[in-house]
C-alpha positions as CSV (number, residue, x, y, z in Angstrom):
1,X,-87.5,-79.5,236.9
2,X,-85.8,-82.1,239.3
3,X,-82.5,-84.0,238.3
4,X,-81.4,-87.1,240.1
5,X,-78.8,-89.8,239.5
6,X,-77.4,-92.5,240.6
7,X,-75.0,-95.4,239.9
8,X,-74.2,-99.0,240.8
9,X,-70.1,-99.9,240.7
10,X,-70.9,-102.8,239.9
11,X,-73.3,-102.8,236.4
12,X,-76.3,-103.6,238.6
13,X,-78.8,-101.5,236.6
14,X,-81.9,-102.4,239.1
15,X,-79.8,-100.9,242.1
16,X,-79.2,-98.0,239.9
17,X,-82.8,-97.3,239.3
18,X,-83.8,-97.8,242.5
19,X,-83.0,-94.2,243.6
20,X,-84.9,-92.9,240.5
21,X,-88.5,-92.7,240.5
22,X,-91.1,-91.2,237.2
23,X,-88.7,-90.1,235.1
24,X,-89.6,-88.0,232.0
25,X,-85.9,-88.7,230.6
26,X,-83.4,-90.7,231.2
27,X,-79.3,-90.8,230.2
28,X,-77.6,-94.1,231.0
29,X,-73.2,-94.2,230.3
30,X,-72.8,-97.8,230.8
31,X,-69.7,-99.7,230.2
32,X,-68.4,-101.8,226.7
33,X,-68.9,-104.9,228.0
34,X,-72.5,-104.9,229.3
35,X,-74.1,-102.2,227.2
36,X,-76.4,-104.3,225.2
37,X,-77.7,-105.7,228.4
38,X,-77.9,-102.5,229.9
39,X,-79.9,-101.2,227.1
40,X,-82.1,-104.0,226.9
41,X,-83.2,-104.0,230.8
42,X,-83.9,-99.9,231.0
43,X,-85.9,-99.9,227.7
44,X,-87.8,-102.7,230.0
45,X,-88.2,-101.3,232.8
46,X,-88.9,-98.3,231.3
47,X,-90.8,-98.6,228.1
48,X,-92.3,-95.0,227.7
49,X,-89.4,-93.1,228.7
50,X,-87.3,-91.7,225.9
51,X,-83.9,-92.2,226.9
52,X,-80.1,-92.1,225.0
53,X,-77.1,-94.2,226.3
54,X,-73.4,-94.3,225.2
55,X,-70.3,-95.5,227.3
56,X,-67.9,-93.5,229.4
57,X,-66.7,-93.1,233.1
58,X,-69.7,-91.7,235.1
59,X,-69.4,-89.2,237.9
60,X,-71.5,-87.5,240.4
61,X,-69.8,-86.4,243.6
62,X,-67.4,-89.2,242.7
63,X,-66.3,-90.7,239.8
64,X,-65.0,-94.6,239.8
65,X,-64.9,-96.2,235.9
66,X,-67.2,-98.9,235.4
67,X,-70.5,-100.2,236.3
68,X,-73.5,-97.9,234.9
69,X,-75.1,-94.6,236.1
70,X,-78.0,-92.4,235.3
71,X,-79.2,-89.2,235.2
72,X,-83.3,-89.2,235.4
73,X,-85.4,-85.6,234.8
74,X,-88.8,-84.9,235.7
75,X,-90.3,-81.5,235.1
76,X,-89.5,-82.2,231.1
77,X,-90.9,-82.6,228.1
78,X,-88.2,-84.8,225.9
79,X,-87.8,-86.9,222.8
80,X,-85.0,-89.0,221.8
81,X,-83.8,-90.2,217.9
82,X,-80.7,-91.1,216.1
83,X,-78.4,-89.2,213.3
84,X,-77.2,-92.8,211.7
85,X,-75.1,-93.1,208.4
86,X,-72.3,-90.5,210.9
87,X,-69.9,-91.5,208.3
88,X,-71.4,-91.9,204.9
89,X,-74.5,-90.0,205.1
90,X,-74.5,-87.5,208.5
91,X,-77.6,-85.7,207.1
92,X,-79.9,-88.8,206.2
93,X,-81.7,-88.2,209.7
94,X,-82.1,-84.4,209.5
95,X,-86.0,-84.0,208.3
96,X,-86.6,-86.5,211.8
97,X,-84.4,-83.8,213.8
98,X,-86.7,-81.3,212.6
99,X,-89.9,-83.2,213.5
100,X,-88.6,-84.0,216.9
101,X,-87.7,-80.4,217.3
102,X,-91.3,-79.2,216.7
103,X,-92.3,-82.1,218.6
104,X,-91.4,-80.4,222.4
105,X,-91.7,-76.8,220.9
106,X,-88.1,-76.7,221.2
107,X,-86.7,-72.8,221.9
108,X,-83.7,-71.1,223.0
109,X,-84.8,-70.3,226.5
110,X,-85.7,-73.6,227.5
111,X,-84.6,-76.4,225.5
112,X,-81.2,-78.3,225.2
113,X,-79.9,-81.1,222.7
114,X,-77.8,-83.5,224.5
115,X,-75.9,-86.2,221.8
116,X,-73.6,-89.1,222.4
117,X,-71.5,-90.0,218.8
118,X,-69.7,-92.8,217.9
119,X,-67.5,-90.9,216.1
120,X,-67.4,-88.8,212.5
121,X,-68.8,-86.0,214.7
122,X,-67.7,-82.6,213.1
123,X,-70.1,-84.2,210.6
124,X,-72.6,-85.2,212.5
125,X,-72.7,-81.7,214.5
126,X,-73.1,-79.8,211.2
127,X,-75.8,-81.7,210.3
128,X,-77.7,-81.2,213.1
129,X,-76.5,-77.2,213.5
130,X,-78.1,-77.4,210.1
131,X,-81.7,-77.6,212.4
132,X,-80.8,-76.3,215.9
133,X,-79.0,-73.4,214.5
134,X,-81.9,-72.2,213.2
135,X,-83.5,-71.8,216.5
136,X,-80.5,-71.2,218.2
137,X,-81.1,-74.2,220.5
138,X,-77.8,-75.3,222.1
139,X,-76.2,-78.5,222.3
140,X,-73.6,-80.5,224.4
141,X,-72.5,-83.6,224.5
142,X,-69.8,-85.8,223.8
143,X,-68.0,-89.4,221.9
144,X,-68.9,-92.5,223.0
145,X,-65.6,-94.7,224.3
146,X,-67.0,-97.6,222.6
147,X,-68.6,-97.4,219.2
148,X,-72.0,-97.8,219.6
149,X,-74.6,-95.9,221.0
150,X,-78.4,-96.0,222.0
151,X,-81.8,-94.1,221.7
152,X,-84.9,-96.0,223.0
153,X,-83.6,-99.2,223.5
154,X,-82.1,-99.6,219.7
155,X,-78.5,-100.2,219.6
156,X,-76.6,-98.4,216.8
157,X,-73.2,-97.9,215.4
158,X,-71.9,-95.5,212.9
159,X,-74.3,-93.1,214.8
160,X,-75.2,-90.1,217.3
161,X,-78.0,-90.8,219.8
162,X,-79.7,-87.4,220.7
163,X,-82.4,-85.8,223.2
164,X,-84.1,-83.2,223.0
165,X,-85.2,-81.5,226.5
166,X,-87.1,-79.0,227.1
167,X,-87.5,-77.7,230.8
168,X,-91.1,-76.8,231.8
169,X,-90.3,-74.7,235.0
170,X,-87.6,-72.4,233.6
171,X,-84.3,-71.6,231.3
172,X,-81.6,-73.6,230.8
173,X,-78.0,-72.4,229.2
174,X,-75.2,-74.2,227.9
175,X,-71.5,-73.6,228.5
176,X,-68.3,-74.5,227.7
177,X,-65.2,-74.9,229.3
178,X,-61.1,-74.3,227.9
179,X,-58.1,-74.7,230.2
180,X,-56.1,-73.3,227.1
181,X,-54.7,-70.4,225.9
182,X,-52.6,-69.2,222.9
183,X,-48.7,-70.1,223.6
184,X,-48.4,-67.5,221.4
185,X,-48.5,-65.7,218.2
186,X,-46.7,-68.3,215.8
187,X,-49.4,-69.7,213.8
188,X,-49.3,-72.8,211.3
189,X,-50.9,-73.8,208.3
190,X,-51.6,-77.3,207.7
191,X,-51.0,-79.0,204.6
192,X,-50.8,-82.6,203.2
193,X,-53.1,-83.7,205.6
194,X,-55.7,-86.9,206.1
195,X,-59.1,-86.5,207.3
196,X,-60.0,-89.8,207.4
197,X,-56.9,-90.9,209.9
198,X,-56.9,-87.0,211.4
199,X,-53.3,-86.5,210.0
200,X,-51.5,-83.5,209.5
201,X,-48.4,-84.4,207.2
202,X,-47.3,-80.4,206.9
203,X,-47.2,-77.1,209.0
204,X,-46.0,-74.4,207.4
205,X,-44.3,-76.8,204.5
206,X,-41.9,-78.9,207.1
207,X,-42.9,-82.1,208.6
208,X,-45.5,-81.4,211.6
209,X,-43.7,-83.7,213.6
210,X,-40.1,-81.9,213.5
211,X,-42.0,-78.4,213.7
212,X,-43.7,-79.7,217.2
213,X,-40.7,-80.8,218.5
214,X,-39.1,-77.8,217.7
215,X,-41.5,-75.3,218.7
216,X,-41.4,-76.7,222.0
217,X,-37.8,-77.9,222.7
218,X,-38.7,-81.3,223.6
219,X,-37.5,-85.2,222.4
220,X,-39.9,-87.0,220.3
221,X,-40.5,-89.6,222.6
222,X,-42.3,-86.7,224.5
223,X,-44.6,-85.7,221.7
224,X,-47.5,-87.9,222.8
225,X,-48.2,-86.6,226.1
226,X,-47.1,-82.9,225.3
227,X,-50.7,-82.7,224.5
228,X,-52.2,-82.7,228.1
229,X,-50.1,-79.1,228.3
230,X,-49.7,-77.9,224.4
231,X,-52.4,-79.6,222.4
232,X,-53.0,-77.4,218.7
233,X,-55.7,-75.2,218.3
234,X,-57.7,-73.7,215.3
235,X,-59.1,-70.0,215.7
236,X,-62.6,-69.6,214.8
237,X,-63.2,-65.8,215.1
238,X,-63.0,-65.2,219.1
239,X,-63.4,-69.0,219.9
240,X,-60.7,-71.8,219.7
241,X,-61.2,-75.5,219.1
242,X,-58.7,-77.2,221.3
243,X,-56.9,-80.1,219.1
244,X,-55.2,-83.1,221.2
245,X,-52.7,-85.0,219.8
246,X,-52.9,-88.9,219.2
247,X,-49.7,-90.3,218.1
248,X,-46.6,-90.1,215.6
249,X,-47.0,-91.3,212.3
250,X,-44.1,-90.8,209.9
251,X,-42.9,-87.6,209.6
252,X,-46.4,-86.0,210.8
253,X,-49.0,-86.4,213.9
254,X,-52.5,-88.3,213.7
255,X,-54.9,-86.3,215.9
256,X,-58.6,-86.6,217.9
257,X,-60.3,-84.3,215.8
258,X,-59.9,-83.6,211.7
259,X,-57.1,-81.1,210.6
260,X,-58.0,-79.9,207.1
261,X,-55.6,-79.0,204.0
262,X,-55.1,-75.0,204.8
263,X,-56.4,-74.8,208.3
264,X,-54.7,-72.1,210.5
265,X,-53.1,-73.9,213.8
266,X,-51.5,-72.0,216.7
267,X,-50.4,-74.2,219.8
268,X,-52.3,-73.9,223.2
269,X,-50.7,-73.8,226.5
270,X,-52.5,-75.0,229.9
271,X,-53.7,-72.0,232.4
272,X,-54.3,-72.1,235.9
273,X,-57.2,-75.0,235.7
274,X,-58.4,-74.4,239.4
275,X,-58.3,-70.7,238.6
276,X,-60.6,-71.3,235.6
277,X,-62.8,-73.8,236.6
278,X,-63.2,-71.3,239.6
279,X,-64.5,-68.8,236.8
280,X,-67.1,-71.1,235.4
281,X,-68.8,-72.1,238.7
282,X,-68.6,-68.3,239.3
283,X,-70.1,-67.3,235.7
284,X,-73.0,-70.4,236.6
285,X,-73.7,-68.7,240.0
286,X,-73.8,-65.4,238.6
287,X,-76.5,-65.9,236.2
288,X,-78.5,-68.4,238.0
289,X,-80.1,-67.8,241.2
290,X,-81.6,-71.1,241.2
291,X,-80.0,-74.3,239.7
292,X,-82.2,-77.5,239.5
293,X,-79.6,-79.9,237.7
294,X,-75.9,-79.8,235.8
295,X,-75.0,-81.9,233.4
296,X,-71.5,-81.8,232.6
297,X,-69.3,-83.8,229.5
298,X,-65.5,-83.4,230.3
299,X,-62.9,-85.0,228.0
300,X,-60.8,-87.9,229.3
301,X,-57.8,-86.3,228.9
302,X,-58.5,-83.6,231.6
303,X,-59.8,-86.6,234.0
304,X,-56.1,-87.2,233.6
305,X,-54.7,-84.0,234.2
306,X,-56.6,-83.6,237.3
307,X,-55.9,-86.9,239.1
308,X,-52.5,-85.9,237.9
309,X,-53.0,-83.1,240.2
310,X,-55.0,-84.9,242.8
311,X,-57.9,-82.2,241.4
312,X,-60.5,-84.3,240.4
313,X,-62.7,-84.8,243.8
314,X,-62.3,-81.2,244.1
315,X,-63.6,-80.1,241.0
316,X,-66.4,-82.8,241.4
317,X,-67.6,-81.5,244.6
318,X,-66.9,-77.6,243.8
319,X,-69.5,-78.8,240.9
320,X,-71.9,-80.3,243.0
321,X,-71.9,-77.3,245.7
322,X,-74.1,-75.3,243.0
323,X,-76.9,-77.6,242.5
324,X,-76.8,-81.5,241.3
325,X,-74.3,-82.3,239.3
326,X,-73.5,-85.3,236.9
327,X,-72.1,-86.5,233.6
328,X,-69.8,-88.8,231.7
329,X,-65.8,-88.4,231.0
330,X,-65.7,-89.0,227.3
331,X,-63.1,-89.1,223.9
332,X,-64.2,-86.1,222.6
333,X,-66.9,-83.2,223.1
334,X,-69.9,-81.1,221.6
335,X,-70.9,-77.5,221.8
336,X,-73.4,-76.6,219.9
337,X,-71.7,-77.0,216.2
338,X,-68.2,-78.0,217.5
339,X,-66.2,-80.9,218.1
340,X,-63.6,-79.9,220.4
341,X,-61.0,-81.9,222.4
342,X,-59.5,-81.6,225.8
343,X,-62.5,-79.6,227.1
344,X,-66.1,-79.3,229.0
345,X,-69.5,-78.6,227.9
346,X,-72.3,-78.8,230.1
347,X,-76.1,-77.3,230.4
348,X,-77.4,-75.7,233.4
349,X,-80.9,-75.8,234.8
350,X,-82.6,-73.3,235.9
């Protein structure tokens, strides 16, 4: 398998695909205001190539927001489709997961799902767990920043665009990535909450807003970006789904992902990110002795924290120092049957 990408500051798709050559698959992040034009010309210029496209800030070695970028594969067998209806109807594509599934002879060993949503993804993920689960094929991937998305040159809202790869010359693995850890033991239980806004009115029968501000000693004007250091998260066995906060409202806090009625909260608290990226690219180079590509989703709000910190070229470059590395900074992100926040999921090659 050979992974290769390349981008053009300035939304020039034909410089971009000048460095690609053959693909078998193709990812394009382009930008909001030139994504139907961007679909348009690669579905042109290449018209047998399954390929998915959403909108983000694409990086390589380098990351600079705008323009397009693409990440071409060779050495794979792929197929690309649509989960449409994301928020009325998440399952109506399911029996066309399935066939594309069977299609490359999807398997654990050697196949990844890679999605772009426009939103309504905890819904959309189940549904497509619903299929991949069954296998125990893995998936990454990640929300849109504009809504719409694409899969072989069709441009689609209310949606996740999705491809299946499967890598002829060896395994690939999936991993995921959390800066956070439990603050402590406190734990709170949502109540009088929203799903459709992601509200959560109640924790532990007090105003959610009060008991944040409380927990952590701060002012209210502070709430909002408390999250890059103490976003919620909800235990799932050993596993925690990080929860970033989105704004005030009322006495209680709208969030990026859905807070349910009953739901168990604890609040998170940053590690030592160099430290634990460190581990990742360590785990990676531990159980690969060869790495033929790295696609990597991260969330916007740790492209934040790291130019914050004058971090983000590092971690770009440590990235790239393993084998070539690319991906898309994006509102929210996918592993396997979670929607998570404020983290990283990406898929190694082998």
């Amino acid at each position: 398998m050979k992974q290769t990408y390349a981008k053009s500051d300035r939304g020039d798709l034909k410089e971009a695909l000048r460095g690609i050559s053959n693909p078998d698959a193709l990812i394009m992040i382009s930008n909001g205001a030139q994504f139907e034009q961007h679909v348009a010309e690669l579905a042109s210029m290449c018209p047998n190539v399954p390929f998915i496209a959403g909108t983000g800030h694409f990086y390589g070695k380098t990351v600079k927001e705008g323009g397009v970028g693409l990440i071409a594969l060779s050495g794979v067998k792929a197929v690309a489709g649509v989960m449409r209806y994301a928020s009325t109807m998440p399952i109506h594509d399911v029996s066309e997961l399935q066939k594309n599934v069977s299609a490359v002879s999807a398997n654990s060993k050697d196949t990844i799902c890679i999605d772009i949503c426009t939103g309504n993804d905890a819904c959309v993920l189940t549904s497509m767990d619903s299929v991949l689960g069954k296998s125990n094929i893995s998936l990454i991937g990640g929300t849109s920043m504009d809504p719409f998305v694409a899969a072989n040159g069709e441009v689609y809202s209310d949606s996740a665009a999705y491809i299946l790869i499967k890598n002829t010359g060896g395994r690939i693995k999936a991993y995921k990535e959390n800066l956070y850890r439990p603050l402590d033991d406190t734990r709170f239980v949502a109540s009088k909450t929203d799903r459709a806004r992601y509200y959560i009115g109640e924790l532990n029968g007090r105003p959610a807003k009060d008991v944040y501000k409380e927990h952590l000693n701060i002012k209210e004007s502070d709430i909002e970006t408390q999250t890059f250091k103490n976003p919620f998260g909800k235990i799932t066995g050993k596993d925690i789904c990080i929860i970033s906060l989105k704004e005030v409202s009322g006495g209680g806090l709208c969030c990026y992902r859905q807070v349910n009625d009953s739901d168990v909260l604890t609040l998170l608290d940053m590690g030592d990110f160099r430290e634990i990226t460190n581990e990742t690219l360590n785990r990676i180079r531990s159980d690969f002795n060869r790495v033929s590509g790295i696609i990597s989703v991260n969330c916007v709000f740790r492209y934040i924290v790291f130019n914050n910190n004058n971090y983000t070229s590092d971690y770009l470059n440590a990235m790239s120092q393993i084998g070539c590395s690319c991906g898309f900074f994006a509102n929210g992100e996918h592993y396997n049957g979670q929607f998570v926040n404020q983290s990283m999921s990406c898929v190694v090659f082998e």
